[in-house]
C-alpha positions as CSV (number, residue, x, y, z in Angstrom):
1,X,-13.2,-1.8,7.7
2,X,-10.3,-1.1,5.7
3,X,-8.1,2.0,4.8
4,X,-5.9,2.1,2.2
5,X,-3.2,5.3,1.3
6,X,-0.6,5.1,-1.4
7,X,2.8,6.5,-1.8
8,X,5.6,6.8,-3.5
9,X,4.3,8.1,-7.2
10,X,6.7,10.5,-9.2
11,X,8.2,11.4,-12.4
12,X,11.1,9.6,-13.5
13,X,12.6,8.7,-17.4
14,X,12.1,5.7,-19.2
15,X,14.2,3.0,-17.7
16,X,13.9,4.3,-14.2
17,X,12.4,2.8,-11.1
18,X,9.9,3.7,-8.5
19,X,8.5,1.6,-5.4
20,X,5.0,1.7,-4.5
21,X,3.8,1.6,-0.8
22,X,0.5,1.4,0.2
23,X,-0.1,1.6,4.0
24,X,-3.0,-1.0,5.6
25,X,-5.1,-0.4,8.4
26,X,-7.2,-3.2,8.9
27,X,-9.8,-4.4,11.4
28,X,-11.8,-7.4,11.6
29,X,-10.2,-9.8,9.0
30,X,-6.7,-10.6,9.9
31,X,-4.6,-9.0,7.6
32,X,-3.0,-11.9,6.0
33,X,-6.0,-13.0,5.0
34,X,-6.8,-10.1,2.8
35,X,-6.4,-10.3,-1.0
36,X,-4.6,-7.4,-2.0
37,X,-3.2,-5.5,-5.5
38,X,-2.5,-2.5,-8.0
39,X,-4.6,-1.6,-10.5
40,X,-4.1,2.0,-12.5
41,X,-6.1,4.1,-14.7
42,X,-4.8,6.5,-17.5
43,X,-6.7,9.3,-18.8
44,X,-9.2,8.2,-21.1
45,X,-8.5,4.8,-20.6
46,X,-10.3,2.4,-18.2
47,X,-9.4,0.7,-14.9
48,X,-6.8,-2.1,-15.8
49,X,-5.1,-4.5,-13.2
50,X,-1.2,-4.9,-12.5
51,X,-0.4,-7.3,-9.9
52,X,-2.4,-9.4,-7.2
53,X,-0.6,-11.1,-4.1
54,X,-3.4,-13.6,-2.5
55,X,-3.6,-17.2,-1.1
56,X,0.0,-17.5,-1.0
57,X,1.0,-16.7,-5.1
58,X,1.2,-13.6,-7.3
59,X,0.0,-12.4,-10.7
60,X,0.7,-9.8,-13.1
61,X,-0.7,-8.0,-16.0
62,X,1.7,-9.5,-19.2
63,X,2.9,-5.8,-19.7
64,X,4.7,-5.6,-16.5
65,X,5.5,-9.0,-15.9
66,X,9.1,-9.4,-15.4
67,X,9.6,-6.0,-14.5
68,X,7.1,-5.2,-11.6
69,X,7.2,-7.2,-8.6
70,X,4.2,-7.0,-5.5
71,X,4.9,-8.0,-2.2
72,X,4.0,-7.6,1.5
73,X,5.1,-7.0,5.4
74,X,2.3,-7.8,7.1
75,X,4.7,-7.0,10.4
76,X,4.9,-3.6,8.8
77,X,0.9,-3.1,7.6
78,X,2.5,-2.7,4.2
79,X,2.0,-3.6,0.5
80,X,4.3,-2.6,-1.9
81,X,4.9,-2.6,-5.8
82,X,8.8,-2.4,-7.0
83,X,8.4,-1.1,-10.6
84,X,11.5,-1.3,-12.7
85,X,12.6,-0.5,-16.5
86,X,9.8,1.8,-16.5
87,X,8.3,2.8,-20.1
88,X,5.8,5.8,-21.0
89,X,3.3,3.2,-21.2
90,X,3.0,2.7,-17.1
91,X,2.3,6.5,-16.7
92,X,-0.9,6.5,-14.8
93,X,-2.7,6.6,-12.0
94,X,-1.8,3.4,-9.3
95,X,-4.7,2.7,-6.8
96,X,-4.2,-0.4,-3.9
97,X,-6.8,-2.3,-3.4
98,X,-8.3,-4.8,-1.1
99,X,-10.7,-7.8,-0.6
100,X,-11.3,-10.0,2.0
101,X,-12.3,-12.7,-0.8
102,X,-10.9,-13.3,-4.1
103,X,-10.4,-16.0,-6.8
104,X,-6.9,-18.0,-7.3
105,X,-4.8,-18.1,-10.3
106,X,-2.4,-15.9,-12.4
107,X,-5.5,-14.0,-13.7
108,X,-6.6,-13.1,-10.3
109,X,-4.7,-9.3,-11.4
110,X,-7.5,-8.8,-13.5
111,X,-10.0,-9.0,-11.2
112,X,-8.3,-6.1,-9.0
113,X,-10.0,-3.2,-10.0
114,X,-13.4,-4.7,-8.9
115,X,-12.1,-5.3,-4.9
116,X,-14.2,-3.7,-2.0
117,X,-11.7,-1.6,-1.0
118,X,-9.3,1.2,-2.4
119,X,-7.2,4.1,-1.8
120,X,-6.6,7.6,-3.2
121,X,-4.3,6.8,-5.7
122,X,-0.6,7.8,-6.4
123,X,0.6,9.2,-9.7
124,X,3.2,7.8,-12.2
125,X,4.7,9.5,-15.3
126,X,7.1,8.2,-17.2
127,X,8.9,10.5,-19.8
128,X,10.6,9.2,-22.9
C-alpha cells in the first residue's frame, strides 16, 4: 500500500518559487522501485502531467521544462518538485502520484495522472 501527502502549496507572484514535498509511506515494493510524479488540475481544465522521475531519468511537461525540476531522497521517504520563474499559468492544483510500474521515456510525465496511487493535493496560485 501506498500513502502519499503533499506540501508546500502557496501564493506567490509571477517569477517566484515554491518547492513541492510529497511525503512516501511505502510497504511492499521497495521504494526505489516506485515510479513516481506531479500531475495538477485547474478548474475546468482536466488532469495534465508535469514531471515523472522513474528507472533512473526524468521527464517534464514542455511548459515547465527548464524551470521545474523533480527529484527524490529515498533516505528521507521524500519526493519533491522545485518550481521556479513561476507564471499564472502553473496556478493549480499539484497531486503526487505513484506506481509500482510505468513506461520509460521523456513522455512518461504524461502518463502521470493515470498512476495507482495519489495524494490530497496541494494548491498553487500564481498572481500576475
Amino acid at each position: 500500500q501506498v500513502q502519499l501527502q503533499e506540501s508546500g502549496g502557496g501564493s506567490v507572484q509571477s517569477g517566484g518559487s515554491l518547492r513541492l514535498s510529497c511525503a512516501v509511506s511505502v510497504s511492499g515494493y521497495g521504494r526505489a522501485t516506485y515510479c513516481m510524479g506531479w500531475f495538477r488540475q485547474a478548474p475546468g481544465k482536466e488532469r495534465e502531467g508535469v514531471a515523472s522521475i522513474a528507472h533512473g531519468g526524468t521527464s517534464y511537461q514542455n511548459s515547465v521544462q527548464g524551470r521545474f525540476t523533480i527529484s527524490r531522497d529515498n533516505a528521507k521517504n521524500t519526493l519533491y518538485l522545485q518550481m521556479n520563474s513561476l507564471i499564472p499559468e502553473d496556478t493549480a492544483m499539484y497531486y503526487c502520484a505513484a506506481d509500482p510500474f510505468c513506461g520509460l521515456g521523456l513522455t512518461l510525465y504524461r502518463t502521470v495522472p493515470s498512476f495507482r496511487y495519489r495524494g490530497q493535493g496541494t494548491q498553487v496560485t500564481v498572481s500576475s
